[in-house]
N, C-alpha and C positions, 0 to 999 in steps of 0.2 A: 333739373333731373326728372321733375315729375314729368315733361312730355314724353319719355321713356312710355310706350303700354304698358311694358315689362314691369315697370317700377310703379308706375298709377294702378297696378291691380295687383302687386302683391301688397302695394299700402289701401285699399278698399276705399281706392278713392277713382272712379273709372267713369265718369258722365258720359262717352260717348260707346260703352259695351265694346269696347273693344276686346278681344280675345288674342292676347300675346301669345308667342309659341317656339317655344325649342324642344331641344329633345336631347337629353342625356346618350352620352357616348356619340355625340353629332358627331364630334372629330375623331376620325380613327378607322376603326376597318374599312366600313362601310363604303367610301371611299377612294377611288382607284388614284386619286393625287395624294393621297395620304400617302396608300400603300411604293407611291413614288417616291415620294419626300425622305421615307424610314426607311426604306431598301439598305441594308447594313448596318442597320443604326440598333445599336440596342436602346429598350424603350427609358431605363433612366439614365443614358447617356440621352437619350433625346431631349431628354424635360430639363436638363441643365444646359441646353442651347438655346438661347434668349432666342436670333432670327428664325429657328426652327419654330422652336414654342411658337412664336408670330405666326408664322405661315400655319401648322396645324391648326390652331384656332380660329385664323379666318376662312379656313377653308367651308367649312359648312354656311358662311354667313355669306360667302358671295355667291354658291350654288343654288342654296336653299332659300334666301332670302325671313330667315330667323331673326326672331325680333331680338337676342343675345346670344353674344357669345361666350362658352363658358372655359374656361383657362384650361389649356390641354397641360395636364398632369398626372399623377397617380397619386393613390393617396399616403406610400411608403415612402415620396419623394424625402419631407421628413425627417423620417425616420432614417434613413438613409443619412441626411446631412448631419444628423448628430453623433453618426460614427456607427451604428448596429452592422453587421456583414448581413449583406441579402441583396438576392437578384431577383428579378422577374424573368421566369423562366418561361417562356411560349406552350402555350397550351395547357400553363399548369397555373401560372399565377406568382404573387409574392414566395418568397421560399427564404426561410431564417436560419441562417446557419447555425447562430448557437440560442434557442429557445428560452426565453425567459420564464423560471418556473421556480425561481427557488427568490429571495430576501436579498441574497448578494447579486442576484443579477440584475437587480436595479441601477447598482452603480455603473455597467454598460448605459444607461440611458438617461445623461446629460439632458438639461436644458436646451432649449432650441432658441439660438439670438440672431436676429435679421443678416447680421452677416454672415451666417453658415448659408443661407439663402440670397445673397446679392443677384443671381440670376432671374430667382424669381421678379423680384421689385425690375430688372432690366427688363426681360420680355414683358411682365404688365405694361409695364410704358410704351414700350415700343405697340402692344396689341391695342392699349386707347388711344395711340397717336393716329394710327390709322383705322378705328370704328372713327374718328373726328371728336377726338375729345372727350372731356366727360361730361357735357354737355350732349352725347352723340342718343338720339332716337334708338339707338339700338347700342345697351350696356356689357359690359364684361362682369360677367358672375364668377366670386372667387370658391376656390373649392379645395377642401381639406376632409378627411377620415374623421369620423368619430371619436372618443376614445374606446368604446367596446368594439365596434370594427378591429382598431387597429389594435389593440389589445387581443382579438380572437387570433388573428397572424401571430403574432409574438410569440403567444402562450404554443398554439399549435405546432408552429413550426409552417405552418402554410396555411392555404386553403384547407377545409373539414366541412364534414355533411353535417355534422349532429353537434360539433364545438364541446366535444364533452368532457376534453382538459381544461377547456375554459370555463366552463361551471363547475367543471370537479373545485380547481383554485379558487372560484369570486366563490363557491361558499363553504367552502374548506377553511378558506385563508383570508378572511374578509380583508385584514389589514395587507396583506399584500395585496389582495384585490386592490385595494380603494390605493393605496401608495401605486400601484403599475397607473391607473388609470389617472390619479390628480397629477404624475408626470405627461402623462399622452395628453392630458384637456391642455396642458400648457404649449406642447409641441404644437396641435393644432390653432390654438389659440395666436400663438406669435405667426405660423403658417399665412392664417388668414387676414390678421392683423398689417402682415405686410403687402400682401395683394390691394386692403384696401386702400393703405397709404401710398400705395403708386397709382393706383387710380379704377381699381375694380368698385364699380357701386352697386352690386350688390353678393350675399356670398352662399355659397348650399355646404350645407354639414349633412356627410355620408353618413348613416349609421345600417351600411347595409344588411347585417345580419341581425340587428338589433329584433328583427321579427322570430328569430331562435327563442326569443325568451319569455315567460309567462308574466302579464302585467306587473304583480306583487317584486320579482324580482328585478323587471327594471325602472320600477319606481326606486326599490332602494339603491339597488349596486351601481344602476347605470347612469339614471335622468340627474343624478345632482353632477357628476362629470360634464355632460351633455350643457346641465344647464351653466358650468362654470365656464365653456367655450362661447355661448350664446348668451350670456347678461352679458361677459368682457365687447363681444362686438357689437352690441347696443350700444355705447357710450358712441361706438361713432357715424351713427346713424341712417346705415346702409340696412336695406332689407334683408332678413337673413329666412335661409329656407331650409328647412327641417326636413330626412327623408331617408325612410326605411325601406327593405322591403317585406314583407307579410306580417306588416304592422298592424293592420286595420284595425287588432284590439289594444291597440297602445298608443292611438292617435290622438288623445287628449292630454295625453304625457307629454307626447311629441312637442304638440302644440304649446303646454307649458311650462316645456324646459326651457322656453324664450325665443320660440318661434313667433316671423309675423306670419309665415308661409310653413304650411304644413303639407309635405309632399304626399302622393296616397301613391300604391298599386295599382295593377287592373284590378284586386282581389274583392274589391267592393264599389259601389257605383260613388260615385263623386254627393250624390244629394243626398245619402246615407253617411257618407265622412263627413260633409256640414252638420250635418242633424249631431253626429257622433262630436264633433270638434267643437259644434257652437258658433255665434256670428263673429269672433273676435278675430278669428283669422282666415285670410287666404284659401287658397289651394290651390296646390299643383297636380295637374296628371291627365288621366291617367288611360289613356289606348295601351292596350294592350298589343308588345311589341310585335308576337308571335303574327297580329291580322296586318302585317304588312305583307305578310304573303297570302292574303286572300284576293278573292276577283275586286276590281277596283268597286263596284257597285255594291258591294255589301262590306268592304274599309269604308267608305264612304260614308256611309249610313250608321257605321259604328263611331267614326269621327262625330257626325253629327248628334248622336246620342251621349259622346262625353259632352262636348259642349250645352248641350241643353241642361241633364244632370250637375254640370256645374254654376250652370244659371242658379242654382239655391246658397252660393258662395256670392260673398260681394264684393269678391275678388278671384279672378281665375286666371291661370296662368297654365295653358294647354301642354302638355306633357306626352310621353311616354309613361306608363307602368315600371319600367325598367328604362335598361338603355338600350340602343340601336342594335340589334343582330346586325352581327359580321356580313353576313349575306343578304342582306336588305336593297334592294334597288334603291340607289340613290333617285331616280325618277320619281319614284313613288313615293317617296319623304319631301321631293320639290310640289306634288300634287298635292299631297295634303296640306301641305304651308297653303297653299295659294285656296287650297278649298278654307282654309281657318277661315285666313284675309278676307276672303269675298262674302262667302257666308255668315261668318260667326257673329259679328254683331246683332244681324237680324234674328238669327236663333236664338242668342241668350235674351234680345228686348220680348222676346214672344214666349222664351219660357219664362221669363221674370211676370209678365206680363200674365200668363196664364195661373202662376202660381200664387198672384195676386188677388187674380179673381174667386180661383178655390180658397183663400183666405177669407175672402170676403159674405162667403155664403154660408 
């Protein structure tokens, strides 16, 4: 597994500088055989179709030529299988019919056991049968919601700008706090747990919104959830990646809620998140999605300046900031894969190299 990039450099074990590379939301708008494949499909009727699942995942990996592929789902998939009513609505996002807000509406939200999700365990297999195994140079990353993510949907009733029924409740109501979220770490927990048992080797924990929150509070209310999802997937010893977004003052939390791999924003540069995280972990990221529509010669130059800034990482793992905008030329996601590939080695031995020497004087 280690000839993986992907996995040799979120475990910080990389002798040849290689610079691995995917990009969150690969599979999905962006797209035009996506947008083929879902034509009538609602998107979680799509996620409980194993050959579907298949085909959206490999979609980015035979265009783009991405060193992993990461499991096309949502992360209410879930929550969904345990019985809650919710749709994702186009344009708007997850949407909860009856909003979890009071002590008895916990008993809506059962446990989640591998057979509510047998689909998923199908399409993983079916997606590592054809990357070539799990032995294959280019791995399946499993992926599931936080519990405060998934806990800000609940509470809201959808998407929100400011999440402010959801901190009215986490510290309102500490103990339903902490009871909504140690049911959601378990949901994700079995979630992830089965991807990895069909054969995902490595997995990322969303905590998108988790950047809403001021450090103090998600040291207490959130990171011990967080970290009850990621110590359970340690035992089975796939890499696991941690990733927020406008985290950059909670990246050390991130990092020790039981991350190997600490995913960052564009919001700060990658050798400021090592300084901030320390040498123990990883990093993933972080181009900022928005400069896929800039002239190629100055993406280019921005590409090459994450990668050198993440040369202070003894593990990098080339990223987006976010995920793919909808209207992103698929072209220009195949260019810069291929600008990693070609270049990125020699950049990160030369930024390593330079920062070597500034050490040394």
């Amino acid at each position: 597994m280690t000839d993986a990039p992907l996995l040799a450099a979120a475990r910080r074990n990389n002798p040849d500088d290689a610079v691995p590379v995917w990009f969150m939301r690969q599979a999905g708008r962006s797209l035009p055989e996506y947008r083929e494949v879902r034509e009538g499909i609602a998107m979680l009727d799509a996620c409980a179709m194993p050959d579907l699942v298949r085909e959206i995942t490999m979609q980015p990996v035979r265009r783009h030529g991405v060193d992993a592929a990461i499991f096309y789902s949502d992360i209410v998939v879930p929550i969904k299988a345990v019985g809650l009513d919710l749709e994702i609505t186009p344009g708007i996002g997850p949407v909860i019919a009856e909003p979890i807000r009071e002590r008895a509406d916990l008993d809506r939200l059962p446990e989640l056991t591998p057979d509510m999700v047998g689909y998923v365990s199908e399409a993983v297999g079916l997606i590592v049968a054809e990357l070539g195994g799990p032995d294959s140079a280019v791995p399946l990353i499993g992926f599931a919601g936080a519990p405060f993510t998934l806990a800000s949907y609940l509470i809201e009733g959808g998407p929100s700008k400011d999440y402010a029924r959801t901190k009215a409740l986490m510290l309102g109501d500490p103990d339903l706090w902490h009871g909504l979220c140690s049911r959601l770490a378990q949901i994700s927990r079995v979630f992830l747990e089965v991807q990895v048992a069909a054969g995902a080797q490595a997995v990322q924990l969303f905590d998108s919104w988790a950047g809403s929150l001021p450090a103090r509070d998600y040291e207490r209310y959130v990171m011990p959830h967080s970290a009850e999802v990621l110590s359970a997937l340690g035992a089975t010893g796939v890499p696991r990646i941690h990733f927020g977004v406008g985290t950059g003052e909670l990246l050390p939390l991130m990092g020790a809620a039981g991350a190997d791999v600490v995913g960052v924003d564009w919001r700060i540069p990658l050798d400021e998140a090592a300084r901030r995280v320390g040498p123990a972990y990883a990093l993933q990221g972080n181009l900022d999605p928005a400069l896929l529509g800039a002239p190629w010669e100055v993406l280019a130059e921005r590409v090459r300046d994450v990668i050198r800034a993440g040369a202070a990482a003894d593990g990098h793992i080339f990223n987006l900031g976010h995920g793919v905008p909808p209207k992103a030329d698929p072209a220009t996601l195949s260019r810069v894969v291929e600008l990693i590939h070609t270049e990125g080695p020699e950049l990160r031995r030369a930024a390593r190299a330079a920062a070597g020497r500034k050490d040394d004087q």
